[in-house]
N, C-alpha and C positions, 0 to 999 in steps of 0.2 A: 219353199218361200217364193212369194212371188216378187219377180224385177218388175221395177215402176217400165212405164211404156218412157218417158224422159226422167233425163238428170233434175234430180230434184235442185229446187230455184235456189236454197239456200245453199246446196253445195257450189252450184255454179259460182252463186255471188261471192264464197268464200276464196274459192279456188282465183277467179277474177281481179278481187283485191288483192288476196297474197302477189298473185302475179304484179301489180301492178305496183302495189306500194313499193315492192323490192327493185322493182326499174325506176322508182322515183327515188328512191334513196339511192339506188347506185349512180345515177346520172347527180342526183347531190355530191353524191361522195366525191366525185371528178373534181369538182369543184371546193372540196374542204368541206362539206357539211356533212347532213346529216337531216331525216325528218325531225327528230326532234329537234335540232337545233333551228332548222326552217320554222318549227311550229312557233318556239322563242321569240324570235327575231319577227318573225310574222306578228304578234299579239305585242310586243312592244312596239313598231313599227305603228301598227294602229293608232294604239291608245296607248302611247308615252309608256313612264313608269309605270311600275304595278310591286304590290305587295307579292311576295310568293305565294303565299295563300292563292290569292285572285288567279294570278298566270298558271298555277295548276289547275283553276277549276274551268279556266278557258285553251289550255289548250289539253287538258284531259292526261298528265301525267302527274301521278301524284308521288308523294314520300320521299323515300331514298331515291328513286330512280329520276326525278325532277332534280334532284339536291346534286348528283352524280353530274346531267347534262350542264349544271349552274357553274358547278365547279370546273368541268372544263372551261365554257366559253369565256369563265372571265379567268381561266388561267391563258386562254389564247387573247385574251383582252378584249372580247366582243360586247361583255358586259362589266357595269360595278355593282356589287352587292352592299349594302350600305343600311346597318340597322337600325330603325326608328328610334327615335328619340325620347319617345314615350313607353315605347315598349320594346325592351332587347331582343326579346324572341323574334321579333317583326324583322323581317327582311326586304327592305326597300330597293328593287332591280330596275337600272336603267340600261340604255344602251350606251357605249361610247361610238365615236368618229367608225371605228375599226367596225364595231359592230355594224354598225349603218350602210359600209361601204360591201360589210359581206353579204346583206340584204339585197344589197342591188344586184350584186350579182350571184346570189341565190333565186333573185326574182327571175334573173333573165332562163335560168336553169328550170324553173317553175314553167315561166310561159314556155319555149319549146316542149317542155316535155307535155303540158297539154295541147299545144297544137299536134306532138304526136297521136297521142291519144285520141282525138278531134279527126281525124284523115281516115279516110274514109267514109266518111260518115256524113249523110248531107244534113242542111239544119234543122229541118223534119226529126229525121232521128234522133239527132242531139237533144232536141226539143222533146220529145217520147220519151228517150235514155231521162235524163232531167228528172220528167215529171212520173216516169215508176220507181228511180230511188229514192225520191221524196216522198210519195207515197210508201213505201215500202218501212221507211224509216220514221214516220210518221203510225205507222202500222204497228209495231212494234215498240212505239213508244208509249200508246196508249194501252 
């Protein structure tokens, strides 16, 4: 069997993220979070309340393992779950005070860890990096 001449792009890319995502969750973790609970707080943070439905299909975790992160934050009190009035099954997520306050300083944990990420790297390449994971991810979408 023959060895490729380089590391194939998707394994890099794999290899890349797993590195990365796991130093953005640890450097959350310092701070009491978590990616998923970041991804929460992020997508309520934006656009206010939301159904559960809607906040799983915007921040990409669904089922039990959404229902698992919900149940913590609003047993830490970050969120209130509060079911529609028209429809019981519907779960209506906002943030509370608590919540908003872990945002901020989830966010500040956010920014550092991309300006690590960012170092080294002049705005050229940032600019290149950018415009082939978008490509890339566009690529694959189609």
């Amino acid at each position: 069997m023959m060895e490729p001449a380089h590391t194939p792009i998707g394994l890099l890319l794999a290899r890349a993220a797993k590195t990365a995502s796991r130093a953005f969750d640890d450097a959350l973790a310092a701070e009491g979070g978590s990616i998923p609970v970041w991804l929460v707080l992020l997508a309520l943070m934006r656009g206010g309340h939301r159904m559960q439905s809607e906040l799983a299909d915007e921040v990409g975790i669904q089922g039990p393992t959404l229902t698992h992160h919900l149940n913590g934050m609003e047993n830490a009190g970050l969120l209130l779950r509060q079911r529609a009035p028209d429809n019981r099954r519907i779960h209506r997520i906002e943030l509370t005070d608590t919540g908003r306050a872990m945002f901020h300083r989830l966010r500040g944990v956010a920014m550092a860890y991309d300006a690590r990420l960012r170092s080294g790297f002049t705005e050229a390449e940032l600019d290149m990096l950018r415009n082939l994971l978008e490509r890339l991810a566009a690529k694959q979408a189609s």
